[in-house]
TIVO-2410 file (N, C-alpha, C; in nm, 3 decimals):
# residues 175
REC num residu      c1      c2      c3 atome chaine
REC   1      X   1.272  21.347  -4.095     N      A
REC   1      X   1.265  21.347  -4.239    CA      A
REC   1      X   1.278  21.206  -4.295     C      A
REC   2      X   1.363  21.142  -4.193     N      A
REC   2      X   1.354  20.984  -4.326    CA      A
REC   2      X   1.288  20.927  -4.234     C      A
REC   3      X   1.218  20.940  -4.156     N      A
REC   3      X   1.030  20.837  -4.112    CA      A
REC   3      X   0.938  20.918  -4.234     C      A
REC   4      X   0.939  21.011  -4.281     N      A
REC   4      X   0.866  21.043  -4.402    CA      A
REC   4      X   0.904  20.941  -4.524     C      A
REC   5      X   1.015  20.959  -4.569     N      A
REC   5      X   1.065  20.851  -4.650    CA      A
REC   5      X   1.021  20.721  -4.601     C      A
REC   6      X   1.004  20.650  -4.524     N      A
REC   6      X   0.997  20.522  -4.455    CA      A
REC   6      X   0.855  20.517  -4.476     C      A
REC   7      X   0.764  20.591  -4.446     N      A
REC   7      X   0.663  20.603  -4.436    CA      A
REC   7      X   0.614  20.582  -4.566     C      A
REC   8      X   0.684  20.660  -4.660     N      A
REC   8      X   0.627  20.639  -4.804    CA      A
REC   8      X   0.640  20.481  -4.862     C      A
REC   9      X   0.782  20.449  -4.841     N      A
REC   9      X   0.773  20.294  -4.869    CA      A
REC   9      X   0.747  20.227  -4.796     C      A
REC  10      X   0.641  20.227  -4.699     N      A
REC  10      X   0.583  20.114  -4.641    CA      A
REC  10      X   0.463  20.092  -4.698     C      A
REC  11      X   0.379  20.180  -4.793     N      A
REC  11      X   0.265  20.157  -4.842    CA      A
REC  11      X   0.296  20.080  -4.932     C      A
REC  12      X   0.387  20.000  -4.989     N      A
REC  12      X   0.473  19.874  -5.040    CA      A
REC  12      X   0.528  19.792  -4.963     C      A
REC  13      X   0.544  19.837  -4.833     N      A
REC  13      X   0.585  19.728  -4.752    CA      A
REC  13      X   0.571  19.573  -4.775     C      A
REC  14      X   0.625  19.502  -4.772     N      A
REC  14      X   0.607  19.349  -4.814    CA      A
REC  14      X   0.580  19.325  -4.661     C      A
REC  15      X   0.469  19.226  -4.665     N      A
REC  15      X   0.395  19.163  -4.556    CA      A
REC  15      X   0.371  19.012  -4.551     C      A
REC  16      X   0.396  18.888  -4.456     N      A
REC  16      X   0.363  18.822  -4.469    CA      A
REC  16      X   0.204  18.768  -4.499     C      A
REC  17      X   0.159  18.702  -4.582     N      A
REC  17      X   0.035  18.658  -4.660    CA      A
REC  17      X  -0.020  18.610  -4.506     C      A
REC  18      X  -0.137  18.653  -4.480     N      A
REC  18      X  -0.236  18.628  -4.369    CA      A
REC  18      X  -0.369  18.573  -4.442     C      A
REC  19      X  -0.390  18.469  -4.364     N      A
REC  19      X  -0.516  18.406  -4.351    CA      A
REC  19      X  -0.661  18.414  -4.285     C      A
REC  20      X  -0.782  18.330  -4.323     N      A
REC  20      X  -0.865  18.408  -4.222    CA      A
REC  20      X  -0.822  18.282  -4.061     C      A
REC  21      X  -0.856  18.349  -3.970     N      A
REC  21      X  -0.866  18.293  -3.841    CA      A
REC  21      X  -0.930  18.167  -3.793     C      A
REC  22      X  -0.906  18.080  -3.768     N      A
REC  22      X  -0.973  17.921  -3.763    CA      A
REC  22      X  -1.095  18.003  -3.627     C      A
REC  23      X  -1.174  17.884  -3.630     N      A
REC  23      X  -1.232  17.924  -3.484    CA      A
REC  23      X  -1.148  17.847  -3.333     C      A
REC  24      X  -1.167  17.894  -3.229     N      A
REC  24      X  -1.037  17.878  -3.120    CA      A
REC  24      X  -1.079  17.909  -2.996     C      A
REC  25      X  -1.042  17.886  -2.929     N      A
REC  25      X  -1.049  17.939  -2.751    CA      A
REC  25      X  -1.065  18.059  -2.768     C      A
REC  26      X  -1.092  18.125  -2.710     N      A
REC  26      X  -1.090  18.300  -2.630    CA      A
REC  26      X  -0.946  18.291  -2.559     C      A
REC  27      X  -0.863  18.371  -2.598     N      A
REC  27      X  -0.709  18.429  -2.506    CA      A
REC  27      X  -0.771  18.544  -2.388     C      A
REC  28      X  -0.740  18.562  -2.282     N      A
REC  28      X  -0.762  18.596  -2.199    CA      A
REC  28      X  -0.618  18.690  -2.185     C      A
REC  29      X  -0.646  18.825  -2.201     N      A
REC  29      X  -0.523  18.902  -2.215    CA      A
REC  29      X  -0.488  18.925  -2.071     C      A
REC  30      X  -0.329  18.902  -2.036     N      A
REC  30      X  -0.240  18.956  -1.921    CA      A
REC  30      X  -0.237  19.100  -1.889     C      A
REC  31      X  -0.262  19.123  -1.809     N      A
REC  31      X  -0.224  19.270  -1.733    CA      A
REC  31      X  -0.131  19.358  -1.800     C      A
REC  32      X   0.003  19.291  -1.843     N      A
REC  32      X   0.097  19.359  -1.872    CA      A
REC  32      X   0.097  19.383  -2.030     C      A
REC  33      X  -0.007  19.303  -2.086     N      A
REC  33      X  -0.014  19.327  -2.257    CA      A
REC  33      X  -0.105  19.481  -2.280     C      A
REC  34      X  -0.009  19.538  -2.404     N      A
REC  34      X  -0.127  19.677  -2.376    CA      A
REC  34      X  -0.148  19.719  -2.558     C      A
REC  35      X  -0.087  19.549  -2.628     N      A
REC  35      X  -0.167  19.553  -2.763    CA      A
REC  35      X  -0.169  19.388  -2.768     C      A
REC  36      X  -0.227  19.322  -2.841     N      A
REC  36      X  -0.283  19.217  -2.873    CA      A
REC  36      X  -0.258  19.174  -3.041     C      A
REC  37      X  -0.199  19.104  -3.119     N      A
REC  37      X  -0.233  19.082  -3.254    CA      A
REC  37      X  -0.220  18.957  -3.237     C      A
REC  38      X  -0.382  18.905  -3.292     N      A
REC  38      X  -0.404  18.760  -3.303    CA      A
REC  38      X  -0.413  18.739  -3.462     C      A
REC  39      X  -0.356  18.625  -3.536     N      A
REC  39      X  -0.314  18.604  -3.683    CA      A
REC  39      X  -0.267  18.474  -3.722     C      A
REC  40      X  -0.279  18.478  -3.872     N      A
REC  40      X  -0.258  18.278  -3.909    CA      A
REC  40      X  -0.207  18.283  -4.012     C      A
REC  41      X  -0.108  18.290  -4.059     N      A
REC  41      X  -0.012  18.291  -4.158    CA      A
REC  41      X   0.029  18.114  -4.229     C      A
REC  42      X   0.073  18.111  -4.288     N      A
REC  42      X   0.109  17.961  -4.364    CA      A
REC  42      X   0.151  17.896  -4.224     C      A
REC  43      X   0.226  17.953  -4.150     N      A
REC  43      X   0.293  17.887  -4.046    CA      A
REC  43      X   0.199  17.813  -3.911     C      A
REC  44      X   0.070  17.861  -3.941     N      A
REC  44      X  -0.012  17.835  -3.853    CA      A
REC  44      X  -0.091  17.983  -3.775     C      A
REC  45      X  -0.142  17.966  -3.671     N      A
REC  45      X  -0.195  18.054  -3.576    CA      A
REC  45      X  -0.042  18.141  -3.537     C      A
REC  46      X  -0.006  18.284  -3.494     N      A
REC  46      X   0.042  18.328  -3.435    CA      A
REC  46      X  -0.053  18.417  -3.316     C      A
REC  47      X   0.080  18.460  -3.222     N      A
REC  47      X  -0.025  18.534  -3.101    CA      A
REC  47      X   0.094  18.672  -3.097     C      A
REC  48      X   0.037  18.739  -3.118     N      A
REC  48      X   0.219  18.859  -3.083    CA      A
REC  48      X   0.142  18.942  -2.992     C      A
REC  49      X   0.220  19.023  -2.876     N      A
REC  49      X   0.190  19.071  -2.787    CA      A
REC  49      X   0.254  19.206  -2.746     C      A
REC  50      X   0.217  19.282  -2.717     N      A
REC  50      X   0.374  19.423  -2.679    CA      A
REC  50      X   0.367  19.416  -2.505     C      A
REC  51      X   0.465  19.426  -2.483     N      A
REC  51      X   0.456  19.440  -2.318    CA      A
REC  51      X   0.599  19.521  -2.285     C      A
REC  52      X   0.569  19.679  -2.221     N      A
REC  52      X   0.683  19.746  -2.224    CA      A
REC  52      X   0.716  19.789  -2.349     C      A
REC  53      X   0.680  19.815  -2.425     N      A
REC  53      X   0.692  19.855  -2.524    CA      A
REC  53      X   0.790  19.774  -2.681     C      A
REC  54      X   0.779  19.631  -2.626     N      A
REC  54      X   0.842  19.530  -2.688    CA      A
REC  54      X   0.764  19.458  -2.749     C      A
REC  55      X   0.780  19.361  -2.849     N      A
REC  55      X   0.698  19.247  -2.926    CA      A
REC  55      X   0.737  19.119  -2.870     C      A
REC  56      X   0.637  19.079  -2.864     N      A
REC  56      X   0.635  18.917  -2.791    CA      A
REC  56      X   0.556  18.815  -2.893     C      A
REC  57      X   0.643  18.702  -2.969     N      A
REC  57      X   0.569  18.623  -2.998    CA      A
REC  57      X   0.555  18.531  -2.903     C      A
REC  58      X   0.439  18.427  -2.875     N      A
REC  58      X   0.383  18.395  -2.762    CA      A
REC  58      X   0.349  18.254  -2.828     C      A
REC  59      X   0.316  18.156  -2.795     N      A
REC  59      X   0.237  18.021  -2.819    CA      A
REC  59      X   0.116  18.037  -2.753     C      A
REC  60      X   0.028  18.034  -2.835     N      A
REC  60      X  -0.120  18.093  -2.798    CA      A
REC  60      X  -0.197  17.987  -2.760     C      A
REC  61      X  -0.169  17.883  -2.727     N      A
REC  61      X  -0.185  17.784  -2.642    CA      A
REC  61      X  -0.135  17.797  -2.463     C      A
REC  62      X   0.022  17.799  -2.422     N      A
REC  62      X   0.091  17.821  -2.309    CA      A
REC  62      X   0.109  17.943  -2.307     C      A
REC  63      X   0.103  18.060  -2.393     N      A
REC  63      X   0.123  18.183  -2.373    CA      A
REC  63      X   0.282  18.209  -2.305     C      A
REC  64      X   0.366  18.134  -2.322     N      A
REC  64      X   0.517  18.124  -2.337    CA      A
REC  64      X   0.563  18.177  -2.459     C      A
REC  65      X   0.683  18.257  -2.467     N      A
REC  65      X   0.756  18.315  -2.587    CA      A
REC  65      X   0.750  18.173  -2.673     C      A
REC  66      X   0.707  18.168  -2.844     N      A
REC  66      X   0.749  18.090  -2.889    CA      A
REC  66      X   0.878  18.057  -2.946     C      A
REC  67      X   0.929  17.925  -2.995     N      A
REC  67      X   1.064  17.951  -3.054    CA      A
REC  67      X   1.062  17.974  -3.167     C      A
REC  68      X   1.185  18.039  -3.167     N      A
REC  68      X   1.207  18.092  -3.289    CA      A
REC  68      X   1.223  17.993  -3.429     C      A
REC  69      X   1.174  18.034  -3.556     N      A
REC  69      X   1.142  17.885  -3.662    CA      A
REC  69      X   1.240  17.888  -3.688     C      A
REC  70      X   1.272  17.738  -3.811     N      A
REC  70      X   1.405  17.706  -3.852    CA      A
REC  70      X   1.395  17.790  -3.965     C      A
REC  71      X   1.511  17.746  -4.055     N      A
REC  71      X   1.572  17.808  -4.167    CA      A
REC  71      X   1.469  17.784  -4.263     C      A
REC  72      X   1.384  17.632  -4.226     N      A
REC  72      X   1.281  17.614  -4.388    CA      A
REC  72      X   1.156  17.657  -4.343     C      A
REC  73      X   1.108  17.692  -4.210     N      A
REC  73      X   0.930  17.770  -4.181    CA      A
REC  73      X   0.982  17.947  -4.244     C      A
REC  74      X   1.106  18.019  -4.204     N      A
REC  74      X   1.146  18.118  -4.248    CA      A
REC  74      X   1.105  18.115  -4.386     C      A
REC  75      X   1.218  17.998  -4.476     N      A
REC  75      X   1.158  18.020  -4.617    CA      A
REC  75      X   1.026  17.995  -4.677     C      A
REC  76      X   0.963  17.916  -4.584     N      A
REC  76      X   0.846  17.909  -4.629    CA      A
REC  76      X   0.730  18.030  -4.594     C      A
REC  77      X   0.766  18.093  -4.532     N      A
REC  77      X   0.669  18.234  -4.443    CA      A
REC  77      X   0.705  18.331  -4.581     C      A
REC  78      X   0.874  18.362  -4.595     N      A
REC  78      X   0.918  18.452  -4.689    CA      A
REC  78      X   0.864  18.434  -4.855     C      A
REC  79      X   0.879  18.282  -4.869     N      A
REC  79      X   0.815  18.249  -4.925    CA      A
REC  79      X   0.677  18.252  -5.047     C      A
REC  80      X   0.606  18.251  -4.930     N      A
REC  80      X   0.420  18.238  -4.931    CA      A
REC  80      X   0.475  18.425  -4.943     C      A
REC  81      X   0.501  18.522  -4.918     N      A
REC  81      X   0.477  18.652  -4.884    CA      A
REC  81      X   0.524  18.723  -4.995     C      A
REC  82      X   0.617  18.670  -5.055     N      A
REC  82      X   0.717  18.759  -5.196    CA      A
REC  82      X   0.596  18.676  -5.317     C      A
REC  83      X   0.503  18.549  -5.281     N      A
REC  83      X   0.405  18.513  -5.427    CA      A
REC  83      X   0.331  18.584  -5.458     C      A
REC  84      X   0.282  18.708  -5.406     N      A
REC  84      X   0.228  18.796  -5.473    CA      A
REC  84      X   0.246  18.883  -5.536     C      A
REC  85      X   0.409  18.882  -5.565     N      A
REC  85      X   0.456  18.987  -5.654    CA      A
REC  85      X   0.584  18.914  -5.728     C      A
REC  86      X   0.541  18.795  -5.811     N      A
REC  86      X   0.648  18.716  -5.855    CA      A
REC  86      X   0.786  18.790  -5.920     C      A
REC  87      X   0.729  18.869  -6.028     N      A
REC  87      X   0.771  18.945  -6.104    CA      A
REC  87      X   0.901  19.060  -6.062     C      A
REC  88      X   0.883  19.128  -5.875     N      A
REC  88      X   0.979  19.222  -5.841    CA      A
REC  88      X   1.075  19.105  -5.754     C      A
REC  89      X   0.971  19.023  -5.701     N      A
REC  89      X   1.066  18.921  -5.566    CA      A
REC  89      X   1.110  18.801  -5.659     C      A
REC  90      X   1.088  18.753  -5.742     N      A
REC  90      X   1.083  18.591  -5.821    CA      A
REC  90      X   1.060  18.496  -5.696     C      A
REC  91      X   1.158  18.409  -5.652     N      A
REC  91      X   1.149  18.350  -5.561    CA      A
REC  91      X   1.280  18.324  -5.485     C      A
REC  92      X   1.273  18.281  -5.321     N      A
REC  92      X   1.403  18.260  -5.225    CA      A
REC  92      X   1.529  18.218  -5.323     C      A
REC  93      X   1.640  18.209  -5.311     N      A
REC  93      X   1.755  18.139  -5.400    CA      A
REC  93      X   1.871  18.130  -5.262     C      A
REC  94      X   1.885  18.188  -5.191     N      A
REC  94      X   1.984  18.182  -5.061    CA      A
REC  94      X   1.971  18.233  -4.987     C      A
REC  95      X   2.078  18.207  -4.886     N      A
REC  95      X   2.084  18.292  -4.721    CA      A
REC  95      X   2.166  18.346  -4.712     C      A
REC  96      X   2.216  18.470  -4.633     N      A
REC  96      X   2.381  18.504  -4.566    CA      A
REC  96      X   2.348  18.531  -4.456     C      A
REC  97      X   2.363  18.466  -4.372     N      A
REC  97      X   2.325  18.493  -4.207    CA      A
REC  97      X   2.196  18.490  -4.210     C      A
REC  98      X   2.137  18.619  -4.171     N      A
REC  98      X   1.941  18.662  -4.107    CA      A
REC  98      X   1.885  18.679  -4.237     C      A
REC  99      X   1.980  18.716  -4.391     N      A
REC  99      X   1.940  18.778  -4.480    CA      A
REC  99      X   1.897  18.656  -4.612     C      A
REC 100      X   1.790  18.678  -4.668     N      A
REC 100      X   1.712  18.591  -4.758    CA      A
REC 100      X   1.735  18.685  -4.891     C      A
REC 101      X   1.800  18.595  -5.008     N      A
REC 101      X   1.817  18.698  -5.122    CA      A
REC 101      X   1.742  18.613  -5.226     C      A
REC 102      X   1.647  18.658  -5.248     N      A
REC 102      X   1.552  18.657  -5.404    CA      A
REC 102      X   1.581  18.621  -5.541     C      A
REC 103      X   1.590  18.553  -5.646     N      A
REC 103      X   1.616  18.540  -5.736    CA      A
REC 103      X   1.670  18.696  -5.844     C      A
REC 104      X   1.563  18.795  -5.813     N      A
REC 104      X   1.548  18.919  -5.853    CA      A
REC 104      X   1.652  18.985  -5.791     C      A
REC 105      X   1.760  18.982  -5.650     N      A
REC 105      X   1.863  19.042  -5.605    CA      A
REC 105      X   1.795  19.113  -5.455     C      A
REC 106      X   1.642  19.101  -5.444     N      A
REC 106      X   1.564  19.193  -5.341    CA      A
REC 106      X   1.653  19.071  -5.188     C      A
REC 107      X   1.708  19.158  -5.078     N      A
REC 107      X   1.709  19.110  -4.982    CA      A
REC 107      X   1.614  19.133  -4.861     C      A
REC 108      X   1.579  18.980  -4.822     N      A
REC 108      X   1.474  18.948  -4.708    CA      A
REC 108      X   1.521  18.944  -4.596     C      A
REC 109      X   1.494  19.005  -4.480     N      A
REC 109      X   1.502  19.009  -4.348    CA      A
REC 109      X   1.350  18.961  -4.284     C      A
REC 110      X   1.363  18.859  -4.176     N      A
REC 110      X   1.199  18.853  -4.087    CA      A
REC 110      X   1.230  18.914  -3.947     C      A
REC 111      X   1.178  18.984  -3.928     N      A
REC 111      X   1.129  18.968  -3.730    CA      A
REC 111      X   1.051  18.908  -3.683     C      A
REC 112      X   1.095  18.818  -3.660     N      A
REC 112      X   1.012  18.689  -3.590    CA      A
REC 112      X   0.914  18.773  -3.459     C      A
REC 113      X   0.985  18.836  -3.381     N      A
REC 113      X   0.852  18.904  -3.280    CA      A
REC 113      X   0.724  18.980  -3.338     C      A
REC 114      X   0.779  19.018  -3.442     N      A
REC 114      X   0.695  19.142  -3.529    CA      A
REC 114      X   0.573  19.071  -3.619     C      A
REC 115      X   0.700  18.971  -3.700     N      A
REC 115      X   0.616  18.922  -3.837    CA      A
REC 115      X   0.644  19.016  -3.936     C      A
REC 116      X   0.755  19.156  -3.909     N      A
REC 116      X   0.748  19.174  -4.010    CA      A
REC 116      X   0.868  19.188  -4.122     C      A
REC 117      X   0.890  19.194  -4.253     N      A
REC 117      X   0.969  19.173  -4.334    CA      A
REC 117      X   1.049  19.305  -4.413     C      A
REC 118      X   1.143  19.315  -4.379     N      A
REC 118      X   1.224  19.422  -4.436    CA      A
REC 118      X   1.292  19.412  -4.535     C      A
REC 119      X   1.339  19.480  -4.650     N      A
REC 119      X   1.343  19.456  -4.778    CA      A
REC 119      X   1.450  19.560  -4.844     C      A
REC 120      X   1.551  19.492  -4.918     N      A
REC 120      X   1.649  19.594  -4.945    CA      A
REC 120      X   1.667  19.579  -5.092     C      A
REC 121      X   1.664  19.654  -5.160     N      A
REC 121      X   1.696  19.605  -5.345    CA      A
REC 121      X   1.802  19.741  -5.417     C      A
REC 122      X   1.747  19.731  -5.527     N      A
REC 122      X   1.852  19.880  -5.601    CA      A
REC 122      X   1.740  20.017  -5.589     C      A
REC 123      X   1.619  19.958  -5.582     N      A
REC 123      X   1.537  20.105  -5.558    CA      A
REC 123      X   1.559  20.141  -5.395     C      A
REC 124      X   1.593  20.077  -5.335     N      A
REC 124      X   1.563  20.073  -5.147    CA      A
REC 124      X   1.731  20.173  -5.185     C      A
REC 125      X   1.829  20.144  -5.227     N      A
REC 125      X   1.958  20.201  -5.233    CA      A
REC 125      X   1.926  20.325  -5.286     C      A
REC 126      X   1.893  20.319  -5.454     N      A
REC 126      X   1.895  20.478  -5.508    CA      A
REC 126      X   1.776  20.580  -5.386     C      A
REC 127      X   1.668  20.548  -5.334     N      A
REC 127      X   1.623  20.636  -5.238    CA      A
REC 127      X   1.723  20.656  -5.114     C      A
REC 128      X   1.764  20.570  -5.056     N      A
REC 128      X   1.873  20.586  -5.004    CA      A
REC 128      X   1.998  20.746  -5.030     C      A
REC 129      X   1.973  20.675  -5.147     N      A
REC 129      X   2.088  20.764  -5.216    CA      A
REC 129      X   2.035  20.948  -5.230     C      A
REC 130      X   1.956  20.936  -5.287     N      A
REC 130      X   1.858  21.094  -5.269    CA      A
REC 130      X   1.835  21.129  -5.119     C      A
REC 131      X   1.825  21.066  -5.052     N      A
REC 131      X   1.785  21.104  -4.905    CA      A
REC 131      X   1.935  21.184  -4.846     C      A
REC 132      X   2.028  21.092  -4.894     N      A
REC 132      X   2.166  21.148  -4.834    CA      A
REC 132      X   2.207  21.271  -4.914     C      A
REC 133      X   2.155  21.281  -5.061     N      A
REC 133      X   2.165  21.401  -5.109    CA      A
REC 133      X   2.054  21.531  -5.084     C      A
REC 134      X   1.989  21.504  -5.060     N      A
REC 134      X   1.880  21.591  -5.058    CA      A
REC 134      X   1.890  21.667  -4.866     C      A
REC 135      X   1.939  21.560  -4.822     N      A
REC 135      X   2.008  21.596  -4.640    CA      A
REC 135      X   2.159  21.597  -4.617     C      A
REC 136      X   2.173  21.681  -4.794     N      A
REC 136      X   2.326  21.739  -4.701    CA      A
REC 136      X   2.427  21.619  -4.663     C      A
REC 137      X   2.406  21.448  -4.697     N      A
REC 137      X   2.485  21.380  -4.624    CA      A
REC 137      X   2.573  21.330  -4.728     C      A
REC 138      X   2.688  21.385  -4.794     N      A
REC 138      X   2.731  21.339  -4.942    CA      A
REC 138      X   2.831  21.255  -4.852     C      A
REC 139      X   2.878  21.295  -4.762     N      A
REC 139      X   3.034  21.261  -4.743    CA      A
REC 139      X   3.009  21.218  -4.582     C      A
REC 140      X   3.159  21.148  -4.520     N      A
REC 140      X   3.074  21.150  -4.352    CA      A
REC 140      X   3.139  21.259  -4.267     C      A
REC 141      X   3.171  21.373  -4.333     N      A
REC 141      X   3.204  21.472  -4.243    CA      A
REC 141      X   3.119  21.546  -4.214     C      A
REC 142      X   3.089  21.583  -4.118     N      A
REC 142      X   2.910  21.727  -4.120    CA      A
REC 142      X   2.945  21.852  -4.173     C      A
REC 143      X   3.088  21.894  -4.118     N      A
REC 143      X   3.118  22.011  -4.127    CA      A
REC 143      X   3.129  22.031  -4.277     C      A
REC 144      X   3.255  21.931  -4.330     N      A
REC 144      X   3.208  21.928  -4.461    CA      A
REC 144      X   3.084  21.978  -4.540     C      A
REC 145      X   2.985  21.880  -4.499     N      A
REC 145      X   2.884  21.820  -4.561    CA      A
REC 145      X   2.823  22.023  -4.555     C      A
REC 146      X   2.793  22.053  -4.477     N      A
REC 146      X   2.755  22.192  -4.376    CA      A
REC 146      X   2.842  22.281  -4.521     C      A
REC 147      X   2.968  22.306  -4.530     N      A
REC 147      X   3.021  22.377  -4.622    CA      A
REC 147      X   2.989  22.357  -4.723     C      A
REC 148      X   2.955  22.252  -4.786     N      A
REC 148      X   2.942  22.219  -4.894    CA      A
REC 148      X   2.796  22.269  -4.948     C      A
REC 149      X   2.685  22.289  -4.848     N      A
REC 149      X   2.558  22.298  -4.828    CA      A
REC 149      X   2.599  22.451  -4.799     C      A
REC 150      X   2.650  22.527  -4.758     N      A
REC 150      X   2.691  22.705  -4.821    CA      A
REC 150      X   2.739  22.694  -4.929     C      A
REC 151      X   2.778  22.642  -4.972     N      A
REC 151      X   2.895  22.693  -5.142    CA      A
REC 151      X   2.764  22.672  -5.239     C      A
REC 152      X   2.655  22.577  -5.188     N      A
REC 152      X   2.586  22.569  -5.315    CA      A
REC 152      X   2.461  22.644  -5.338     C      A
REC 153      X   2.403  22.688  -5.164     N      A
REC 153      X   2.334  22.799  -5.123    CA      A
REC 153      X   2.339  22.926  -5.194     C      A
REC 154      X   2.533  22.965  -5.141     N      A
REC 154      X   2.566  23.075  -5.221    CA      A
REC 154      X   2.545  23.100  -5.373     C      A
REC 155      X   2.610  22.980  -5.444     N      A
REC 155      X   2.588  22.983  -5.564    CA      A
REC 155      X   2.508  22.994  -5.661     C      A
REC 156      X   2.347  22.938  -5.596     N      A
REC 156      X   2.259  22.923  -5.620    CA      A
REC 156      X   2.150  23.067  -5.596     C      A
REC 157      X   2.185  23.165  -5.447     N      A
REC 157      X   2.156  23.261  -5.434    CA      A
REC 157      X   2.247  23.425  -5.553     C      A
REC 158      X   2.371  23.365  -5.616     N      A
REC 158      X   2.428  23.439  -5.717    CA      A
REC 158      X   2.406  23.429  -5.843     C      A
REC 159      X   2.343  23.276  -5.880     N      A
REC 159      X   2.305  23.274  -5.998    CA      A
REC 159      X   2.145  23.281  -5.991     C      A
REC 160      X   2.128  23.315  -5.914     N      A
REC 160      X   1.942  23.374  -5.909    CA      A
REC 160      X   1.962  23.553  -5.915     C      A
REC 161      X   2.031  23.624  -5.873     N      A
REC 161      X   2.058  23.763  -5.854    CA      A
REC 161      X   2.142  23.787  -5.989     C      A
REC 162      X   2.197  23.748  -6.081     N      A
REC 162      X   2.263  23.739  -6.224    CA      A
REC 162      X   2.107  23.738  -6.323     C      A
REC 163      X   1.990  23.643  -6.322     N      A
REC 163      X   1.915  23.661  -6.353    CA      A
REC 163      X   1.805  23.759  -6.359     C      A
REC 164      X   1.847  23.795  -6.213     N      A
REC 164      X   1.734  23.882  -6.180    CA      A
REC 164      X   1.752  24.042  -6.247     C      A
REC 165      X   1.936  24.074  -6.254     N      A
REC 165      X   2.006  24.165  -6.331    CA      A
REC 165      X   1.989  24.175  -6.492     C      A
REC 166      X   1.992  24.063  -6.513     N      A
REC 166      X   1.955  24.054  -6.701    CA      A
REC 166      X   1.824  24.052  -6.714     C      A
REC 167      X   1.723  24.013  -6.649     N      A
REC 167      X   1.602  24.071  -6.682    CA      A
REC 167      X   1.581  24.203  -6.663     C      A
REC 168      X   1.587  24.270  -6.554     N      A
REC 168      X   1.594  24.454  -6.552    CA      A
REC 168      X   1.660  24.492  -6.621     C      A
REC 169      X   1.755  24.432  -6.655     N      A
REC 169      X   1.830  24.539  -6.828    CA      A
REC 169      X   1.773  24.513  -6.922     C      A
REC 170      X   1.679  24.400  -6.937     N      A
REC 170      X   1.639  24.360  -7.095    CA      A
REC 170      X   1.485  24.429  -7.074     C      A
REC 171      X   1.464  24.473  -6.957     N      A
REC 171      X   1.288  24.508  -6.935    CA      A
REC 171      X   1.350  24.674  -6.987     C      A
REC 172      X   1.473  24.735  -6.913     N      A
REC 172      X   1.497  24.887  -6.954    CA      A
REC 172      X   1.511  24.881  -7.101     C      A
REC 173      X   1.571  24.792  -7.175     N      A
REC 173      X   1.587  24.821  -7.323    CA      A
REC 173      X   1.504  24.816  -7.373     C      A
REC 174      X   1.386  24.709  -7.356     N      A
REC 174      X   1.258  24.762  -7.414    CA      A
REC 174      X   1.143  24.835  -7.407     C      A
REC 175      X   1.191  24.880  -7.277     N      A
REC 175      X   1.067  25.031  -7.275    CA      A
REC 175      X   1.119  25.190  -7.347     C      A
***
């Protein structure tokens, strides 16, 4: 149920801004690669790779893991990627650890293997928030949570059968 949710906000997903492709060598794919994404972002050419079911960024030159960028190719990737929506992202303003926070309050996460950017704000919370209500998760007890999810079942199945009683008396009084 929440890969449905996930699913829905990724068709908003924030993506780093891609370019078209310079012209280049031919990569000659390894045995053990069993997806390929070739791409050119502000940062230059990337090469990402899955092997085992993992992401590999690669130097598409030596085909060695590349290293990981500093603190200012980050802001500049995050950057270039939140300018197309000035208005929800504004622009970078700080760091706390991995996390990039926005002028607007939106927090930035990158996966450097991936490329891709994860995004937390007050709408990412209030869905949050419906998901845990809507699945029963108010509190962190289950059993709780489980009782609480009968009392309102019940309630809801008694005040539907109360209705269903005052309409058959009001249908007998008027025939």
């Amino acid at each position: 149920m929440k890969a449905e949710i996930l699913s829905l906000c990724s068709v908003l997903q924030l993506s780093p801004k891609l370019y078209a492709l310079e012209e280049r060598d031919t990569i000659f794919p390894q045995k053990l690669w069993t997806e390929i994404r070739v791409l050119r972002s502000i940062l230059g050419g990337r090469l990402l790779v899955l092997v085992d079911g993992q992401w590999q960024h690669l130097d598409s030159n030596t085909l060695k893991p590349q290293t990981p960028p500093t603190e200012q190719q980050q802001t500049l990737l995050l950057s270039d990627a939140v300018s197309n929506n000035p208005e929800r992202y504004g622009r970078i303003v700080g760091r706390e650890g991995e996390v990039y926070i926005t002028s607007t309050g939106v927090e930035l996460t990158l996966d450097w293997n991936t490329l891709k950017i994860t995004q937390s704000g007050t709408d990412t919370k209030f869905i949050g928030l419906l998901y845990k209500i809507h699945y029963l998760q108010w509190l962190g007890n289950k059993q709780i949570n489980t009782g609480l999810g009968i009392v309102g079942l019940l309630a809801l199945s008694l005040l539907a059968y109360h209705g269903f009683i005052l309409y058959t008396r009001r249908r007998r009084e008027a025939s």
